[in-house]
TITORSE-632481 format. One record per residue (C-alpha): residue number from 1; residue in three letters; chain; x, y, z. Coordinates in steps of 0.05 Angstrom, whole numbers, plus 5000, padded with zeros to 4 digits. Layout:
kese, vovex, filum, X, Y, Z
NUM, ALA, A, X, Y, Z
...
# end
This chain:
kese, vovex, filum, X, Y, Z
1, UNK, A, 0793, 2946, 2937
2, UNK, A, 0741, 2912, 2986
3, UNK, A, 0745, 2953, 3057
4, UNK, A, 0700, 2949, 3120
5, UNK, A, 0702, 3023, 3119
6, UNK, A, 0679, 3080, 3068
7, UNK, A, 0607, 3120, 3088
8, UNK, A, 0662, 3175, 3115
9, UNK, A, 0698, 3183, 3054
10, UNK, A, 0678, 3212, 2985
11, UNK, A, 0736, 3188, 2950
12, UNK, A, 0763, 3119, 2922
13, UNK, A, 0836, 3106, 2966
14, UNK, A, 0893, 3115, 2922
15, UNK, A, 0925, 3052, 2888
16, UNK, A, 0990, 3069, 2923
17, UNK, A, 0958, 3093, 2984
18, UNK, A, 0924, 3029, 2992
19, UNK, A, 0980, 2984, 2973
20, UNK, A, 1022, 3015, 3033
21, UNK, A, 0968, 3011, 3083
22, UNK, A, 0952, 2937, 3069
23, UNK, A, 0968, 2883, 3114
24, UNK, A, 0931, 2818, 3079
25, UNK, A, 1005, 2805, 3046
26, UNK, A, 1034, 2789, 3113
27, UNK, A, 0971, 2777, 3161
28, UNK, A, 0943, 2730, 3118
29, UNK, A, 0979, 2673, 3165
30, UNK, A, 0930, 2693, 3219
31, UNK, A, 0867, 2665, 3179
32, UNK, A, 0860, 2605, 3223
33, UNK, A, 0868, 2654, 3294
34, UNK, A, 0819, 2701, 3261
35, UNK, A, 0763, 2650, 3243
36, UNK, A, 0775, 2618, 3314
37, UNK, A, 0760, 2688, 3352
38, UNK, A, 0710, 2718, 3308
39, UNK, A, 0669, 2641, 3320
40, UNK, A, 0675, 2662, 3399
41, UNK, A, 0656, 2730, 3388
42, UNK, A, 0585, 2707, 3358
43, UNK, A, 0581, 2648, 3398
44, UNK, A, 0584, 2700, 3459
45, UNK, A, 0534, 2756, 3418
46, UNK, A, 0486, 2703, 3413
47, UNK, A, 0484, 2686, 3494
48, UNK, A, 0485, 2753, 3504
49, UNK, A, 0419, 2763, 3464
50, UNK, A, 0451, 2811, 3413
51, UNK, A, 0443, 2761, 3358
52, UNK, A, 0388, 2701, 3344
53, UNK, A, 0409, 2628, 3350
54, UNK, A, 0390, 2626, 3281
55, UNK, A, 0445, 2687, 3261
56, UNK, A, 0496, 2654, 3308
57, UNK, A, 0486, 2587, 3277
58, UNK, A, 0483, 2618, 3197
59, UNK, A, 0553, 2654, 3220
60, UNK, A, 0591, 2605, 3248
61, UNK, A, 0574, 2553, 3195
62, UNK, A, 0596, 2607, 3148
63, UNK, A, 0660, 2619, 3181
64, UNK, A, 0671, 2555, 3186
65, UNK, A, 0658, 2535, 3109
66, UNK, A, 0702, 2594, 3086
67, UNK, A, 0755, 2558, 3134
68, UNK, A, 0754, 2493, 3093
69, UNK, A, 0755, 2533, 3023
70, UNK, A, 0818, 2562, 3039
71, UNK, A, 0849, 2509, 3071
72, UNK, A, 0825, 2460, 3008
73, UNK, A, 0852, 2517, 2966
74, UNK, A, 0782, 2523, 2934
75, UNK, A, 0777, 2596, 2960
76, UNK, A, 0838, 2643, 2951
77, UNK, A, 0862, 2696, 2993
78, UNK, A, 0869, 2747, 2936
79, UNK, A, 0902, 2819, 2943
80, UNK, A, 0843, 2863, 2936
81, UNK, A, 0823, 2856, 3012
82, UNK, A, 0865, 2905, 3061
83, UNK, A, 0876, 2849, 3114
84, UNK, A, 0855, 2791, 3145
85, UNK, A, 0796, 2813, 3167
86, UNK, A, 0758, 2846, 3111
87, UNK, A, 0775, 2781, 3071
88, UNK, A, 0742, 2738, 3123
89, UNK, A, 0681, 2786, 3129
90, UNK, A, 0676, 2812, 3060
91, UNK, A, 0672, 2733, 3044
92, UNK, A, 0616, 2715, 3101
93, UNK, A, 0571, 2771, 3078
94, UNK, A, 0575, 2740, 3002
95, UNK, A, 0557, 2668, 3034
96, UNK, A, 0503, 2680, 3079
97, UNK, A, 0479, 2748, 3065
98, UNK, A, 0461, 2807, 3120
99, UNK, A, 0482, 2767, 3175
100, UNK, A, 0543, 2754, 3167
101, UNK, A, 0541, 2830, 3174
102, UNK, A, 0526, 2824, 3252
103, UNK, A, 0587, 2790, 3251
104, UNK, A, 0632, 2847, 3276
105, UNK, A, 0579, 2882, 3332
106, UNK, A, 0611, 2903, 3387
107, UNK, A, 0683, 2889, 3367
108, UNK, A, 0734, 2934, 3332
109, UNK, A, 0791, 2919, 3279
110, UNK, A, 0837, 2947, 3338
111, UNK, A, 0810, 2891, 3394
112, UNK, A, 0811, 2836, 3331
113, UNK, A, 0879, 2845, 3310
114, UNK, A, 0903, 2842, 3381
115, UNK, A, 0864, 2778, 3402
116, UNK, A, 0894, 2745, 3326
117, UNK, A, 0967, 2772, 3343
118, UNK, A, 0958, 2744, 3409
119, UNK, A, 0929, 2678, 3387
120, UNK, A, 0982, 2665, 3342
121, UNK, A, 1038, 2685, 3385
122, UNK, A, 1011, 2639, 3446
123, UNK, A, 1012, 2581, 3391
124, UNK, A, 1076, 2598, 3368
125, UNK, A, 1106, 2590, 3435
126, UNK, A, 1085, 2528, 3449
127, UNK, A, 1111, 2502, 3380
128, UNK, A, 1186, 2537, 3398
129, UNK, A, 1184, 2500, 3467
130, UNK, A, 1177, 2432, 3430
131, UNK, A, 1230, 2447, 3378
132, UNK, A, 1266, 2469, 3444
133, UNK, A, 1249, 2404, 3489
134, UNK, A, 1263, 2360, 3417
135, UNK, A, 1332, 2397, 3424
136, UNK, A, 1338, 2378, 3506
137, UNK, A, 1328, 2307, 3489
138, UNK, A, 1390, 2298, 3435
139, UNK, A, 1426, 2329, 3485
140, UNK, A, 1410, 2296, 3541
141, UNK, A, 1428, 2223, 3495
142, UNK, A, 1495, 2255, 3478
143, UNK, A, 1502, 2265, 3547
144, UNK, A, 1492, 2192, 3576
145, UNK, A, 1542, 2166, 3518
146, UNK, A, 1599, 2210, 3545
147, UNK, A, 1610, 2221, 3620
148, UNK, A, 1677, 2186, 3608
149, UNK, A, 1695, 2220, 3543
150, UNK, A, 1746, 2268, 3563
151, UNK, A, 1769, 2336, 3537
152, UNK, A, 1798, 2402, 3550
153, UNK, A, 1751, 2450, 3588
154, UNK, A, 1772, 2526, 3563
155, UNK, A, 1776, 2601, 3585
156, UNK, A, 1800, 2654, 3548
157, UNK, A, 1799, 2606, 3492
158, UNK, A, 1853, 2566, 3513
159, UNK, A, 1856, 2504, 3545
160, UNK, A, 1846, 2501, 3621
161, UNK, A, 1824, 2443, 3661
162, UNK, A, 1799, 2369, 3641
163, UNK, A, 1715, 2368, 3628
164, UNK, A, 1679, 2311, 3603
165, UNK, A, 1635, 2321, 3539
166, UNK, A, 1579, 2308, 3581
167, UNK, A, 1596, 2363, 3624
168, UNK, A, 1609, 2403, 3569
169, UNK, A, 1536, 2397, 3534
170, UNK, A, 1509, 2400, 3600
171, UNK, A, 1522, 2471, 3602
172, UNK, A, 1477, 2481, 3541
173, UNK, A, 1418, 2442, 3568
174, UNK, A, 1418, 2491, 3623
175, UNK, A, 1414, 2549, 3579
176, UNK, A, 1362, 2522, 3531
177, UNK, A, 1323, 2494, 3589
178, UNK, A, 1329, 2579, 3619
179, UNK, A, 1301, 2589, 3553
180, UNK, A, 1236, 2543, 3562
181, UNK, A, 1225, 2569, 3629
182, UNK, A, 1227, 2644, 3596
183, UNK, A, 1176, 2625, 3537
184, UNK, A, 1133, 2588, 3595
185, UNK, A, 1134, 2660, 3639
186, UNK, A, 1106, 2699, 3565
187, UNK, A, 1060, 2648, 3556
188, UNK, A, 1024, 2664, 3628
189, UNK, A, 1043, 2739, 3629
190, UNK, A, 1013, 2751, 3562
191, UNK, A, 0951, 2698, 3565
192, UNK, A, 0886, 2749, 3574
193, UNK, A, 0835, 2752, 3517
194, UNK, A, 0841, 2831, 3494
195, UNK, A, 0774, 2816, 3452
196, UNK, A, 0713, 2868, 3478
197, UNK, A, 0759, 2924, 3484
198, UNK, A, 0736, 2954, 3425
199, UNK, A, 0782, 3008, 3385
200, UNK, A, 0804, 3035, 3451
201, UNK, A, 0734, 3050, 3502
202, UNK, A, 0702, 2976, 3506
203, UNK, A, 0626, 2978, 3474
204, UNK, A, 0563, 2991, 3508
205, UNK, A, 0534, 2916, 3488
206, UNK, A, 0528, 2877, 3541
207, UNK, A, 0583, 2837, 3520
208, UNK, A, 0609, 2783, 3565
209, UNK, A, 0682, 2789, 3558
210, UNK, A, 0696, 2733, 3611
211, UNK, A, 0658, 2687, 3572
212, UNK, A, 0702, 2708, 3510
213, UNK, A, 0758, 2684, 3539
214, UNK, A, 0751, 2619, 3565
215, UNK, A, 0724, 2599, 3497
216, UNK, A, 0790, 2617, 3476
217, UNK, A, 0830, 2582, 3530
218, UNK, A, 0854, 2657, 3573
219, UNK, A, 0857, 2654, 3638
220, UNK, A, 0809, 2716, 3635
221, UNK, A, 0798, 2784, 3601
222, UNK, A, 0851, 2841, 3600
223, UNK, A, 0829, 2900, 3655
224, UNK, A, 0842, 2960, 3610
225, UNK, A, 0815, 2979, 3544
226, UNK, A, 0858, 3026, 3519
227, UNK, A, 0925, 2978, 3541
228, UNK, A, 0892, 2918, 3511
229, UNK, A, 0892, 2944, 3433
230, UNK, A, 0958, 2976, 3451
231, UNK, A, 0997, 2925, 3483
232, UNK, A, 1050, 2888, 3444
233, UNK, A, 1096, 2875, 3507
234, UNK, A, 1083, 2800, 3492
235, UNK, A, 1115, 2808, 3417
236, UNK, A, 1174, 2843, 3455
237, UNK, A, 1179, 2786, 3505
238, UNK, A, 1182, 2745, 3452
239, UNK, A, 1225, 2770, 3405
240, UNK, A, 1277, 2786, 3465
241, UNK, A, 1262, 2702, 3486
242, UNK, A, 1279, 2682, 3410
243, UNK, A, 1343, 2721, 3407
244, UNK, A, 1373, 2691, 3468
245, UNK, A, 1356, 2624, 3436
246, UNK, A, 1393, 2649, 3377
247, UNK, A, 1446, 2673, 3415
248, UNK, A, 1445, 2609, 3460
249, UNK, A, 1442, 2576, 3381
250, UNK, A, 1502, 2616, 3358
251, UNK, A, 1554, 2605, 3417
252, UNK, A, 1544, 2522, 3403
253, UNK, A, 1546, 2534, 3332
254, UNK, A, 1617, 2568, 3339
255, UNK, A, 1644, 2518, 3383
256, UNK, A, 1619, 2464, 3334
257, UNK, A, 1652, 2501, 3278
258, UNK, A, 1720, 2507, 3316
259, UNK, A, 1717, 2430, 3339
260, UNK, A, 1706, 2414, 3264
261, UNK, A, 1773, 2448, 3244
262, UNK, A, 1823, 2411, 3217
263, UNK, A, 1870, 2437, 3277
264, UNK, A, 1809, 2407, 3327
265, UNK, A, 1780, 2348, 3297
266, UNK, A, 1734, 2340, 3353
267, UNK, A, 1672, 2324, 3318
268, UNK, A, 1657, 2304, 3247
269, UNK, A, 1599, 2335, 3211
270, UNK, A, 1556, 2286, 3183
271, UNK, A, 1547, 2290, 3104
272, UNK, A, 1468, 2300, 3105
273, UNK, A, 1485, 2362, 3148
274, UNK, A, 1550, 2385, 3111
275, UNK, A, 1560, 2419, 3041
276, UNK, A, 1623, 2417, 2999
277, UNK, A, 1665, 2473, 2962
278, UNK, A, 1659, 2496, 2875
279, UNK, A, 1732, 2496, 2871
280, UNK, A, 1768, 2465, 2925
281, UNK, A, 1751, 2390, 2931
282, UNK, A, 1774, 2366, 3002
283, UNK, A, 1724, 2418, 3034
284, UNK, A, 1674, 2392, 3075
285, UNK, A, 1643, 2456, 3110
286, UNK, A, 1591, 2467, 3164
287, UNK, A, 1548, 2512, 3138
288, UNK, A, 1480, 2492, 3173
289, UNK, A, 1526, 2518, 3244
290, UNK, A, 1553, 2576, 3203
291, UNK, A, 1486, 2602, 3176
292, UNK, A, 1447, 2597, 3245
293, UNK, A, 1501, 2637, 3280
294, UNK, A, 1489, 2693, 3222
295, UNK, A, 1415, 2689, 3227
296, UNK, A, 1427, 2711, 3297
297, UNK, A, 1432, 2785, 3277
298, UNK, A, 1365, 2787, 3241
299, UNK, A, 1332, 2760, 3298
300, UNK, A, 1364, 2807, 3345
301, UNK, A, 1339, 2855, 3283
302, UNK, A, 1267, 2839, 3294
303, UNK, A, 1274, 2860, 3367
304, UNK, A, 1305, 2919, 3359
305, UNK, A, 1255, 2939, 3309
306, UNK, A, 1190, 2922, 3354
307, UNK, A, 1232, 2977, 3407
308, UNK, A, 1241, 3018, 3358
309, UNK, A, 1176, 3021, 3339
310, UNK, A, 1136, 3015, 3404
311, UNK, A, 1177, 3067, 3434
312, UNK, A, 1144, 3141, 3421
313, UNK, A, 1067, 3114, 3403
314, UNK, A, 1017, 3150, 3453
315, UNK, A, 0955, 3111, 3472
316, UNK, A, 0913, 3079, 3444
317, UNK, A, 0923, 3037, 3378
318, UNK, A, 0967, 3073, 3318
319, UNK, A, 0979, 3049, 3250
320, UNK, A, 1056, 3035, 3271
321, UNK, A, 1040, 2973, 3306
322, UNK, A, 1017, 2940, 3242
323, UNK, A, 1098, 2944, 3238
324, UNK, A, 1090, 2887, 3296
325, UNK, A, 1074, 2821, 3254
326, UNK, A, 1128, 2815, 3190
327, UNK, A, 1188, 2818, 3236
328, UNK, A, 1154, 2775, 3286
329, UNK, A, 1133, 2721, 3233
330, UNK, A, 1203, 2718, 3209
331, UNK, A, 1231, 2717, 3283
332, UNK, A, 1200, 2654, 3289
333, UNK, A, 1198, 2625, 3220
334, UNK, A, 1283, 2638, 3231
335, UNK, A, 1282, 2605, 3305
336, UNK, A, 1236, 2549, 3281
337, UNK, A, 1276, 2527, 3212
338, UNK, A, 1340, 2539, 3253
339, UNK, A, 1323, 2493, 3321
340, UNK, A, 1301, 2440, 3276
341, UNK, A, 1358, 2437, 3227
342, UNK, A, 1413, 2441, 3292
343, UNK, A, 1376, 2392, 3326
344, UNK, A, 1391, 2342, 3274
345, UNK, A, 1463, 2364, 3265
346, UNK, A, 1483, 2353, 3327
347, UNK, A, 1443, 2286, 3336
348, UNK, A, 1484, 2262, 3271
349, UNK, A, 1553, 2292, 3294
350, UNK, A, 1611, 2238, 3300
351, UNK, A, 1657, 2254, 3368
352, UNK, A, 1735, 2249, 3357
353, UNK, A, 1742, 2216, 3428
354, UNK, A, 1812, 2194, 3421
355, UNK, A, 1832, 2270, 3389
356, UNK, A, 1781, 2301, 3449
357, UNK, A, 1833, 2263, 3503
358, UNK, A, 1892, 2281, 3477
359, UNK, A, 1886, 2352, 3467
360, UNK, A, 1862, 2350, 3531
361, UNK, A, 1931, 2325, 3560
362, UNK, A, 1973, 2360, 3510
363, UNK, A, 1940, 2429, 3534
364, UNK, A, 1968, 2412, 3608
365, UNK, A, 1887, 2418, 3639
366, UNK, A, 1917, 2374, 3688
367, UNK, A, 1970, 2422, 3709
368, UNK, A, 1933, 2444, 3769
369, UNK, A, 1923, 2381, 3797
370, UNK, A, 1989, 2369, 3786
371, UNK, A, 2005, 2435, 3833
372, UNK, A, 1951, 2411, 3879
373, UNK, A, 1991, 2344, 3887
374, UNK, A, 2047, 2395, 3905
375, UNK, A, 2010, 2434, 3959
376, UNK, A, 1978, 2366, 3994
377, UNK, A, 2060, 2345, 4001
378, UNK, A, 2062, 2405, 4040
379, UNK, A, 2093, 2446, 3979
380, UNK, A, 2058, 2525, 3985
381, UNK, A, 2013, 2543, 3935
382, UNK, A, 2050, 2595, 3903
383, UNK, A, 2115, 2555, 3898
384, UNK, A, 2078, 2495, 3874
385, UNK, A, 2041, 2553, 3813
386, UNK, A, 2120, 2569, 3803
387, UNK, A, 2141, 2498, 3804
388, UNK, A, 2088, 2469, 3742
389, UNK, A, 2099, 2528, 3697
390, UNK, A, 2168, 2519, 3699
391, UNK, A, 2145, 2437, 3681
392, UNK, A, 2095, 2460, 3631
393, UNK, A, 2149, 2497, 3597
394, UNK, A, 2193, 2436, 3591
395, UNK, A, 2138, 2398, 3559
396, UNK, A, 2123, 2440, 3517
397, UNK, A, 2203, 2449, 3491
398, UNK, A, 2195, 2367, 3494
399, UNK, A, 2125, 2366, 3456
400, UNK, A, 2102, 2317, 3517
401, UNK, A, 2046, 2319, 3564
402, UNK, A, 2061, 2323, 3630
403, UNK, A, 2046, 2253, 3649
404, UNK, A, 2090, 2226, 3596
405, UNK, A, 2153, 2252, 3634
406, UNK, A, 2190, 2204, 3670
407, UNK, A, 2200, 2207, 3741
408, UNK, A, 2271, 2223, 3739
409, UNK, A, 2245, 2286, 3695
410, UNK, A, 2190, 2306, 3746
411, UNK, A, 2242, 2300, 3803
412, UNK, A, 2297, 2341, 3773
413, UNK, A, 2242, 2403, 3773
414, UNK, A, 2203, 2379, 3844
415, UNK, A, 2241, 2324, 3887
416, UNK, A, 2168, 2329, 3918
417, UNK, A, 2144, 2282, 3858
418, UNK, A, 2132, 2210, 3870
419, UNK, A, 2107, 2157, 3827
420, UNK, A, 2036, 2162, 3856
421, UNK, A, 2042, 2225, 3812
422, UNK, A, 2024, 2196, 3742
423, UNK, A, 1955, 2170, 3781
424, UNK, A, 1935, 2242, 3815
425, UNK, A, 1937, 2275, 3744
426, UNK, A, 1912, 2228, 3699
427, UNK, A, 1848, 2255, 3667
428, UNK, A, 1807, 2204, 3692
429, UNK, A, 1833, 2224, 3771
430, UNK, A, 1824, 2295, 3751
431, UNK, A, 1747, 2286, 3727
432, UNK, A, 1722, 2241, 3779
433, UNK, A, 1748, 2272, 3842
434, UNK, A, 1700, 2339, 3822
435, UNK, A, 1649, 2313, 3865
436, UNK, A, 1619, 2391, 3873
437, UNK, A, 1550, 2397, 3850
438, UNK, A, 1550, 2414, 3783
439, UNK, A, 1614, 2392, 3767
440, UNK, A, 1643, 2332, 3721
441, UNK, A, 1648, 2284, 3762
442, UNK, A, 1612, 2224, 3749
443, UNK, A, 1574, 2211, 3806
444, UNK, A, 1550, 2282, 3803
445, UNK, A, 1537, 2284, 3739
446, UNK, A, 1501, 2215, 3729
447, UNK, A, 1452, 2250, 3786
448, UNK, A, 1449, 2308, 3738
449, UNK, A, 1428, 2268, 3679
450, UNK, A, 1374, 2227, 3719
451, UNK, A, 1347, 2301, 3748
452, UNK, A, 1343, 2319, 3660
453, UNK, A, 1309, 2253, 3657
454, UNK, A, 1250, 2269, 3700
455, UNK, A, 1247, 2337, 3678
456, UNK, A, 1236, 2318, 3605
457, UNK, A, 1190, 2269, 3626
458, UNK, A, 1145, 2314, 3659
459, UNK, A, 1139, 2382, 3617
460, UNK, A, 1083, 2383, 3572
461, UNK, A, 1045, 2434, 3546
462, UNK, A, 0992, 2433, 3601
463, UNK, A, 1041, 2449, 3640
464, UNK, A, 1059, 2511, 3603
465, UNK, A, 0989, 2538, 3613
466, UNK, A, 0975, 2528, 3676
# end
């Protein structure tokens, strides 16, 4: 059992005891993030004068070898290290001998842990907002193809007034484009280099912390010690950022699940994205949708977990928060797998547009239009509400649409009617003349779609860290 502590202790840890303090299982993914800041570390030592150019140099070429081995698979991260860290350290002092031993002046596990956790997350953020943006763009195509595809807008889950699809998957790119903006607000909240603060009091080496972190890329050092190795708001942040993508994630996924019904029909799933049934052979389910609105929950999970666990821990560092980095990892290994995979569901989805229409007329969305068409004939409002339910109720006795009555129909109910009628509540009338920002309208929402456009066109991840 190779630790980077022991002169205290007489006694060997027990086998149990150190199997349930061990973190190398799990933090193992932060080898790259812990190479990275232990190079800056020495890099800074050595401008400080606390190391020789010739230990720098011997350290960082060790670090940097041990790198390679483990990435050509020619050194193994094996079990009997406790983390990350003693792995890394344990194998530097077996390469190059007592220097690599200088290696870890004027830092602290505590401070080291923090700076990998906050590496990693900062990475991980920007690889979420391209799965994200990836996401934006499909929908954004989807969205040029269909400002005239026509279907039933719903509240309550029923139907209520005639949307486009365009429209309709324009109200997801605004919440996954909230979501980009919240990951971009983490990424500058949480971007100061915790490394110097030591287990909780800073050192008294002249370390240059600044320096430290603009070889890392932060925008500067964190101000307080004892909040810097104890600070896992940004995990929080996170966590709580992921689970409204999932959520965002889950509400599409049930709306593509109920337009792939057989009593919808809206959409159909494409094979590659589709699996069948065992037993019943005329199955064709969605069970990419299906599985990312029940991976929801263990994302939420992860959050509630990081609360949890954050909530009663007095300053400084505590052994809880090594609790922060499993449900984390698979936070974002679940957000990750499950942006990709709906990405390309939805880019290979079918659209039912001649089923979309229809149910659109057959659920009477135009039916306040068709009171509105009352009202401008100088009908009152509530008498024209009276007047369509009592016509929506002899459709539906009829199993028409409203605009398939004749006009002898519409005027027994509303002498009011004329044939202009049949033009004021077709779909297409009752789309284009929503000329509101943000509505369906075309001219609208072609403005809407150029404004996505640019926006696409100018995020980057620069962009992110300024």
């Amino acid at each position: 059992m190779a630790q980077l502590w022991g002169g205290r202790f007489t006694k060997e840890t027990v086998k149990d005891v150190f199997a349930f303090n061990e973190s190398l299982s799990f933090d193992k993914r932060l080898f790259v993030q812990d190479i990275e800041g232990s190079i800056a570390h020495v890099v800074m030592l050595q401008k400080q004068g606390i190391i020789t150019e010739e230990e720098k140099n011997s350290i960082v070429k060790g670090l940097t070898q041990i790198q390679e081995e483990v990435e050509n698979k020619t050194l193994q991260i094996t079990d009997e290290y406790e983390d990350i860290h003693s792995f890394v350290e344990a194998n530097l002092i077996k390469k190059i001998g007592d220097a690599g031993k200088k290696m870890h002046t004027g830092r602290s596990r505590n401070d080291q842990v923090a700076l990998d956790m906050k590496l990693y997350v900062r990475e991980q953020i920007l690889n979420v907002d391209d799965l994200l943006k990836e996401l934006l763009q499909v929908l954004l195509r989807v969205m040029e193809e269909n400002t005239n595809t026509y279907m039933p807008g719903f509240t309550h889950m029923q139907k209520a007034q005639p949307i486009t699809l365009a429209h309709h998957f324009g109200a997801y790119f605004e919440m996954f484009k909230r979501d980009r903006s919240r990951l971009t607000d983490i990424y500058k909240r949480m971007n100061y280099c915790p490394l110097g603060s030591g287990a909780l009091a800073g050192t008294t080496y002249n370390l240059d912390r600044e320096y430290t972190a603009s070889l890392l890329g932060f925008e500067g050092p964190t101000l307080n010690s004892m909040d810097s190795v104890s600070d896992r708001d940004y995990c929080i942040e996170f966590l709580n950022a992921l689970s409204i993508i999932m959520m965002h994630l889950s509400r599409f996924c049930e709306e593509i699940i109920i337009w792939n019904s057989n009593e919808y029909r809206f959409v159909e799933m494409d094979d590659s994205y589709s699996t069948g049934s065992s037993i019943m052979p005329q199955k064709k389910n969605p069970d990419i949708a299906e599985l990312v609105r029940g991976k929801t929950g263990r994302v939420y999970g992860a959050l509630m977990s990081m609360l949890t666990t954050m909530k009663g821990i007095p300053l400084a560092y505590n052994k809880d928060m090594q609790e922060d980095k499993e449900v984390t990892f698979d936070a974002i290994d679940t957000v990750k797998s499950c942006l990709h995979l709906f990405t390309g569901m939805v880019d290979t989805m079918k659209f039912r547009k001649d089923i979309m229409e229809q149910s659109a007329k057959m659920g009477f969305t135009n039916a306040t239009d068709a009171a509105d068409y009352l009202v401008k004939r100088g009908v009152p409002f509530r008498d024209a509400h009276t007047i369509i339910g009592k016509l929506v109720l002899y459709c539906i006795d009829k199993n028409v649409s409203i605009d398939e009555l004749t006009i002898e129909e519409l005027k027994e109910i509303s002498p009011v009617f004329e044939a202009d009628v049949y033009e004021e509540i077709s779909l297409k009338t009752c789309v284009e003349k929503r000329l509101t920002t943000g509505a369906p309208g075309p001219d609208k929402m072609c403005k809407v779609i150029q404004f996505y456009k640019e926006y696409l066109e100018s995020e980057n991840e620069e962009d992110m860290k300024k």
